[in-house]
C-alpha positions in Angstrom: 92.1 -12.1 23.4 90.7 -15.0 26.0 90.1 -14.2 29.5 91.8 -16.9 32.1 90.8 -17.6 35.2 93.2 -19.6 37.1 93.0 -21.1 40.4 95.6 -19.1 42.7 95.5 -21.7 45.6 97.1 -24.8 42.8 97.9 -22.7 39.5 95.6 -24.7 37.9 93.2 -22.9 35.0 89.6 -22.6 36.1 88.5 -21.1 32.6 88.6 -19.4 29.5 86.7 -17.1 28.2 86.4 -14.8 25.0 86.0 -11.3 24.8 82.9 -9.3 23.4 83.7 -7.8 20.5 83.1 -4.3 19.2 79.4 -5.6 17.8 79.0 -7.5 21.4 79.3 -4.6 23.1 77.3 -2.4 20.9 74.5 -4.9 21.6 74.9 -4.6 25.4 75.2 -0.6 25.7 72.1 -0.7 23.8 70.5 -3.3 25.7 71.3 -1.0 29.0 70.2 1.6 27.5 66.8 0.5 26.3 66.4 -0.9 29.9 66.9 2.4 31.8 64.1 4.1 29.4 61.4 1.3 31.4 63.6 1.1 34.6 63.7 5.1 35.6 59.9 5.6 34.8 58.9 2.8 37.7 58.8 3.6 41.1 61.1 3.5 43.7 58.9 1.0 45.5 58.9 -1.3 42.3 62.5 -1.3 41.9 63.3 -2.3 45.8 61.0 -5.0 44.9 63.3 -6.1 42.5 66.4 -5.8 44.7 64.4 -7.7 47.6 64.2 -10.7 44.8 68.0 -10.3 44.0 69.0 -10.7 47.3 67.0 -13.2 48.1 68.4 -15.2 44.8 71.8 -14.4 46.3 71.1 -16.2 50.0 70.0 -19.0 47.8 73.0 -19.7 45.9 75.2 -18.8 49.0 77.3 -21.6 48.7 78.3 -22.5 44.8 78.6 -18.4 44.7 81.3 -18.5 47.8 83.2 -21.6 46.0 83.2 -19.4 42.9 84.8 -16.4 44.6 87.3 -18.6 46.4 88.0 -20.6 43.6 89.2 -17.5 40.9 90.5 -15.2 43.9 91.8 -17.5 46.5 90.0 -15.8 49.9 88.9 -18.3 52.6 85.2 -20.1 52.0 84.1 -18.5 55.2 85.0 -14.9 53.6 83.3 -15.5 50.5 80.2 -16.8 52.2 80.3 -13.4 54.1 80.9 -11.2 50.9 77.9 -12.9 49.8 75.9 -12.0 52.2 77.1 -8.8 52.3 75.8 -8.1 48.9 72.2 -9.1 50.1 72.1 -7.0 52.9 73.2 -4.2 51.0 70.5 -5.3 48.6 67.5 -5.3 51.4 68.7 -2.5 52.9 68.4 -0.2 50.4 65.3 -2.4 49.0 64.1 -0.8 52.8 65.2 2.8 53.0 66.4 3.6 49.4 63.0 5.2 48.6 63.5 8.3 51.7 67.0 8.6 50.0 65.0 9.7 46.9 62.4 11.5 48.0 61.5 15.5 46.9 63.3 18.0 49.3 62.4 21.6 50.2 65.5 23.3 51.1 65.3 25.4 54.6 64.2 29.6 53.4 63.4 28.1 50.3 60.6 29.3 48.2 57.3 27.6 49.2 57.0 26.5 45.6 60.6 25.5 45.1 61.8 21.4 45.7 64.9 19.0 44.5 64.1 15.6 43.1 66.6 13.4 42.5 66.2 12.1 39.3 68.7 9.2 37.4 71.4 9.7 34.7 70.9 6.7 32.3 74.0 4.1 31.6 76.6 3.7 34.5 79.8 2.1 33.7 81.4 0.6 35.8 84.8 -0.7 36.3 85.6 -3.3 39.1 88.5 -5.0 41.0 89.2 -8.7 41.9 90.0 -8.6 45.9 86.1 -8.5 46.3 84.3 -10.2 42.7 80.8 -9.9 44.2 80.8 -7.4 46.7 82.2 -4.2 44.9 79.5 -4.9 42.0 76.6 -4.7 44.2 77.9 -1.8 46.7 77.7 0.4 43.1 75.2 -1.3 41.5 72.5 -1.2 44.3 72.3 2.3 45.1 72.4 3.2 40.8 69.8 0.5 40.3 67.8 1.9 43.1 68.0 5.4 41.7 66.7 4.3 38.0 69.8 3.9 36.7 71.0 1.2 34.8 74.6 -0.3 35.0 77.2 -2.2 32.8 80.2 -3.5 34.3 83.7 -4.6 32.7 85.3 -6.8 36.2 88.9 -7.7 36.4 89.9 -10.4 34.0 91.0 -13.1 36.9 87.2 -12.9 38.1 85.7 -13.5 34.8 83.4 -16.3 36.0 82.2 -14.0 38.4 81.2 -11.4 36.6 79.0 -14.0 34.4 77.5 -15.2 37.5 76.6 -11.6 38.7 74.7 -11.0 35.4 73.0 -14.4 35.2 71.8 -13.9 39.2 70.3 -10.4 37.8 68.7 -12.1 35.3 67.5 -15.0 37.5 66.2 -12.7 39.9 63.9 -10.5 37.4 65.5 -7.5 36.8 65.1 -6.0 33.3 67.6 -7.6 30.5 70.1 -4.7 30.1 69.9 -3.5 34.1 72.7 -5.2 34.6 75.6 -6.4 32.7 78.8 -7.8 32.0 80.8 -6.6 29.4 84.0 -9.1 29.3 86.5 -6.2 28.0 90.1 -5.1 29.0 90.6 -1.5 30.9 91.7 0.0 27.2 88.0 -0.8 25.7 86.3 0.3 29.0 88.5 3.7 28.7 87.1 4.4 25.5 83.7 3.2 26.2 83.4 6.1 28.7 83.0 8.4 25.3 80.2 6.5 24.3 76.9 8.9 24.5 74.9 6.2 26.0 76.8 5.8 29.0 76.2 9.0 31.4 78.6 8.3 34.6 81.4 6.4 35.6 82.2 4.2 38.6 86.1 2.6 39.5 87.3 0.8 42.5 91.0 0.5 41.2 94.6 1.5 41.7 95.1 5.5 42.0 97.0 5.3 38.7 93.7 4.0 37.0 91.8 6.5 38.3 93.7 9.2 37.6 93.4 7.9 33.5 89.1 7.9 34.0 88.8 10.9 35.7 90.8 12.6 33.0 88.4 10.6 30.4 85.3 11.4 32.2 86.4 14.8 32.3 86.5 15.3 28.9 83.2 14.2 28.1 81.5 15.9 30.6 80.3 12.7 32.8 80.6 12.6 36.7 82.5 9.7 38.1 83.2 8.1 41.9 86.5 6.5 42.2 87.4 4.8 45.0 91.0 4.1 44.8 94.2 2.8 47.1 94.9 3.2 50.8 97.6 3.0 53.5 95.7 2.8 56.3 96.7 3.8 59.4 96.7 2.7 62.4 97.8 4.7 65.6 98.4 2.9 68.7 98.4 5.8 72.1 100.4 4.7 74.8 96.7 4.2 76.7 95.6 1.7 74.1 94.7 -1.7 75.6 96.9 -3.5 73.6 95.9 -6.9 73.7 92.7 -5.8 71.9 94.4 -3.4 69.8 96.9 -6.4 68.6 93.5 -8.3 68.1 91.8 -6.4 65.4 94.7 -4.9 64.3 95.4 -8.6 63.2 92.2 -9.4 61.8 92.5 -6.3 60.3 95.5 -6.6 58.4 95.1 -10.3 57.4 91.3 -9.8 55.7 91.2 -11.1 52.9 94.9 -13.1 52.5 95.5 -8.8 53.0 94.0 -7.5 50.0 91.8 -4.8 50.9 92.4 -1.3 49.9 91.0 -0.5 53.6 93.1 -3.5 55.4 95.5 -2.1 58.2 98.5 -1.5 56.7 100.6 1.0 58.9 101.0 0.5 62.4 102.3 3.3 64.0 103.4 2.9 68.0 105.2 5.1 70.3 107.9 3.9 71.4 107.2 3.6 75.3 104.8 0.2 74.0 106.7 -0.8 70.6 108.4 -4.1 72.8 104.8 -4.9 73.9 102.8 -4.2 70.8 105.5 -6.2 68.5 105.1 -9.2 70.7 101.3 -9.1 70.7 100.8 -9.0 67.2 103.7 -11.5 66.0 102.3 -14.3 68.6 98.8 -13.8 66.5 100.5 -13.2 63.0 102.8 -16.4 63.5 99.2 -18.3 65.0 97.9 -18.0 61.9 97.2 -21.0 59.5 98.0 -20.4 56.0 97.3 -22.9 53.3 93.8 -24.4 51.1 91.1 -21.8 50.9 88.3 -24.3 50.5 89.7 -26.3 54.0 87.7 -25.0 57.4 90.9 -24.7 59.0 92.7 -21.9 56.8 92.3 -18.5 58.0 94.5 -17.0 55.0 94.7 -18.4 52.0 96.7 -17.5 48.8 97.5 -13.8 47.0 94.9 -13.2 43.8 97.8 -13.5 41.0 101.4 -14.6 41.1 102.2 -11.4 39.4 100.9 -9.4 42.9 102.7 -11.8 45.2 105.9 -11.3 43.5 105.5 -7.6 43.7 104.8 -7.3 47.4 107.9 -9.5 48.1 110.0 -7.1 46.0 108.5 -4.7 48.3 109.4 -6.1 51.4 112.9 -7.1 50.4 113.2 -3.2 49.0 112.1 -2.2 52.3 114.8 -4.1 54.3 117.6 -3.4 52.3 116.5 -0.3 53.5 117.0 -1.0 57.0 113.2 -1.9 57.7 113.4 -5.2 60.0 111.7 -8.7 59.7 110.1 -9.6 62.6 108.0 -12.3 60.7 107.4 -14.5 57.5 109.2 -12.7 54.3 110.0 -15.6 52.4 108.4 -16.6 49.3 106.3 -19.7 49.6 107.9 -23.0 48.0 104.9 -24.9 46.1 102.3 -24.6 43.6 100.2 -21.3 44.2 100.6 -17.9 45.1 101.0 -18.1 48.9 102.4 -15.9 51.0 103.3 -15.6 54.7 102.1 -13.2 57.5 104.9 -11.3 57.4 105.9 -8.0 60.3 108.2 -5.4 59.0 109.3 -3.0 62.3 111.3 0.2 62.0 109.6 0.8 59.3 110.2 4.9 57.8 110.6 7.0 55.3 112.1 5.8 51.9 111.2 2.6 52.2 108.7 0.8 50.1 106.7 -0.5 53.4 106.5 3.3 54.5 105.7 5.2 51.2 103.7 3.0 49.4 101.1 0.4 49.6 101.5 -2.8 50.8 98.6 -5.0 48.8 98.9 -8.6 51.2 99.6 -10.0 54.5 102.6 -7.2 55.4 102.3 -5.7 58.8 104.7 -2.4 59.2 105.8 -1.1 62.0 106.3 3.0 62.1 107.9 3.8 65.7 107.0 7.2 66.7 109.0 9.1 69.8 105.6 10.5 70.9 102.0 11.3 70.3 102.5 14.5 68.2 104.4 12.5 65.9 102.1 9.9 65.2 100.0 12.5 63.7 102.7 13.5 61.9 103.4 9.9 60.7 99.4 8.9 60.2 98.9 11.4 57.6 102.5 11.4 55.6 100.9 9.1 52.8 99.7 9.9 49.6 96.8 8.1 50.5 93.4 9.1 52.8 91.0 6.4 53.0 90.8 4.8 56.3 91.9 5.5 59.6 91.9 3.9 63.4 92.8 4.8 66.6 93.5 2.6 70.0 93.2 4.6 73.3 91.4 3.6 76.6 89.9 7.2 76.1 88.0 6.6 73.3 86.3 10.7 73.5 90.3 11.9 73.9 90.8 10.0 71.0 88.1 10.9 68.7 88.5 14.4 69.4 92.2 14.3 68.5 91.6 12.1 65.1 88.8 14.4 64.5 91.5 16.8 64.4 94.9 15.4 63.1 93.7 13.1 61.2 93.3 13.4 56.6 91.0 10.4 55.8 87.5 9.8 54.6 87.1 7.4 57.7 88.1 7.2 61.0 87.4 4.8 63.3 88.1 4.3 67.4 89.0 1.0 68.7 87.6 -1.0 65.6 88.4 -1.8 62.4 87.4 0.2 59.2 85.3 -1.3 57.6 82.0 -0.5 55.3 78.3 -0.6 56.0 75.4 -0.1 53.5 74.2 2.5 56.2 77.0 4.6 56.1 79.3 6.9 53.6 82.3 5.4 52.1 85.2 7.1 50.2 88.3 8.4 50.5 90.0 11.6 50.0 93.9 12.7 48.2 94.9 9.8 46.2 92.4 7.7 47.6 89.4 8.8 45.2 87.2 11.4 44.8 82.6 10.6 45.8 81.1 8.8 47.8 79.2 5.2 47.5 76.6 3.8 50.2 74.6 5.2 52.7 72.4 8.4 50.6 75.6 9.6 49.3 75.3 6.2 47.0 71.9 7.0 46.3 72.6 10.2 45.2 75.9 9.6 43.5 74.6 9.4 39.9 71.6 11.6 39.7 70.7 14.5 38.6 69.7 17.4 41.8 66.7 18.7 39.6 65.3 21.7 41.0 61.4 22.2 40.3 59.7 25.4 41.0 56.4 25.9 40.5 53.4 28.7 40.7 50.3 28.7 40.3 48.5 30.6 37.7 
């Protein structure tokens, strides 16, 4: 079966590609496997050497890399240049501080003799999304490769050039044939794969339905796995919130990436006392922004990944006014080549309605009014989903301390954006995913906690 890459800006075809087949792939598990026998036994030190030489590789190919990612996924030029460098600092970060992430541990009362090293599990598989080709490869490939693992990675079919460019930039920059690879598959072979003896963990960034199918796999063979899954973010606005800055990020927020992030804004949830003022702040910046050619400097959004995706968001919108949700903004399918689609505002948004319940993968603001504080508690958490969270007040301790406290997410952030760093944990929790990736947690994700305890004779 080929793999097509088509251009979601001008529905032209990029590429084609064939598969591996079963003997390809055989080949590459081997390859990776053979590779983490030499890669584990070097040093920590010798390895961050390796990931200093990958990132610099990456800064050097910055811009035919970024024309790549914009060219099979349709984000801006200036968003792929940042994922880009995003995937170098995340290499040189942990090229710098992945080595105390490893080190031996002696456990407070423990016995004098008695210390934890973290040692690595072998073959990672991992199994990657489009809406960031470059940058979810390296946030769980850097900390495994760091570790001693080694990694092979099936990526979403639409980013297939991508994915070769990933393992020819490994290659380019050093690392060990095998340390890092593509394997050009569909999710039915990679669900099998996780079977395979050779390959010892699992990683997904996916839908919540996919990772439900490899936990259940992994499961049943024994092998830990990280899945970071959907979200519904949301977004609590207090009645103390300045709200021309709130209406500011929440903007940039929701519109990253043409909207496809699984940690974009995606619920904005406003008391009523400040829903008239909060609706006319954001829909001046949503209706401000230029939507057309990702390659031009003067697009800030450009089109949806797949035609397939744009048409299901519209269903949900139009589902989610029939149900008495109502369109401040945009809602109407773009005429044209391409997979466009419009900032769009839903407002009295609520429950039963596809903007409330589920997730909302593009540029699709809704609007949850909430009578009071105590409800938009109420309303943050009533989601399936617990990735990201963020909160707007002028008292930013008030408001941690009440986020800290209402709120079911793996993140929560006052007065900014969610976002990821390298230095810092990332996950979810309910239908979100299950681990952790950056930060130690990343690090430590795929090892094995080995406790030595020694005496002497």
């Amino acid at each position: 079966m080929p793999f097509v890459s088509i251009n979601p800006h001008d529905g032209n075809r990029i590429a084609s590609y064939r598969g591996h087949t079963p003997a390809e792939i055989d080949i590459k598990l081997t390859l990776a496997d053979d590779a983490f026998s030499n890669w584990s036994q070097l040093t920590s030190s010798r390895r961050a050497t390796h990931l200093r030489r990958l990132g610099r590789t990456l800064r050097g190919q910055t811009e035919s890399l970024a024309a790549l990612i914009t060219a099979e996924m349709g984000k801006t030029l200036a968003e792929a240049r940042s994922e880009i460098g995003k995937c170098a600092d995340c290499c040189e970060f942990y090229a710098k501080h992945g080595a105390g992430f490893l080190r031996p541990e002696h456990p407070p009362s423990a016995p004098a003799s008695a210390s934890i090293h973290y040692r690595p599990l072998g073959v990672i598989l991992a199994i990657m999304p489009w809406n960031f080709p470059f940058w979810q490869v390296f946030r769980a490939a850097v900390p495994a490769l760091l570790a001693g693992n080694t990694m092979v990675f099936k990526h979403a079919s639409n980013v297939t050039g991508c994915a070769r460019a990933i393992e020819r930039i490994a290659q380019e920059a050093g690392l060990p044939d095998g340390a890092l690879s593509s394997l050009i598959i569909d999710g039915r072979t990679a669900g099998r794969l996780i079977a395979d003896p050779r390959v010892r963990g699992v990683t997904l960034t996916g839908s919540t339905t996919a990772g439900r199918k490899v936990a259940a796999r992994a499961g049943e063979h024994l092998k830990p796995c990280v899945l970071e899954l959907g979200g519904s973010d949301p977004y609590v606005i207090l009645e103390d919130a300045d709200l021309d800055h709130a209406a500011d990020v929440c903007t940039a927020a929701r519109l990253l990436n043409n909207g496809q992030s699984c940690i974009a804004a995606k619920r904005f949830i406003v008391p009523l006392s400040i829903l008239a003022a909060f609706e006319e702040k954001l829909l001046a910046r949503f209706a401000a922004r230029r939507v057309g050619d990702p390659t031009d400097a003067n697009t800030a959004q450009g089109p949806l990944a797949r035609a397939d995706l744009r048409d299901e968001l519209h269903a949900q919108v139009i589902a989610s006014c029939r149900k008495g949700a109502r369109l401040l903004l945009g809602g109407k399918l773009s005429r044209g080549k391409g997979c466009h689609y419009p900032p769009t505002i839903l407002t009295d948004v609520r429950p039963g309605q596809p903007a409330y319940d589920q997730e909302l993968f593009g540029p699709v603001a809704a609007i949850i009014p909430v009578p009071d504080e105590a409800a938009a508690w109420t309303a943050a958490n009533a989601t399936p989903y617990g990735l990201g969270s963020a909160v707007f007040s002028g008292n930013p301790k008030r408001a941690a301390t009440l986020a800290r406290q209402h709120l079911n997410a793996g993140m929560i952030f006052i007065n900014e954006a969610v976002r990821s760093h390298v230095a810092v944990p990332f996950g979810g929790t309910k239908d979100s995913g299950l681990g952790r990736e950056l930060s130690v947690a990343g690090v430590r994700s795929f090892t094995n906690a080995t406790l030595l305890w020694s005496r002497a004779h």
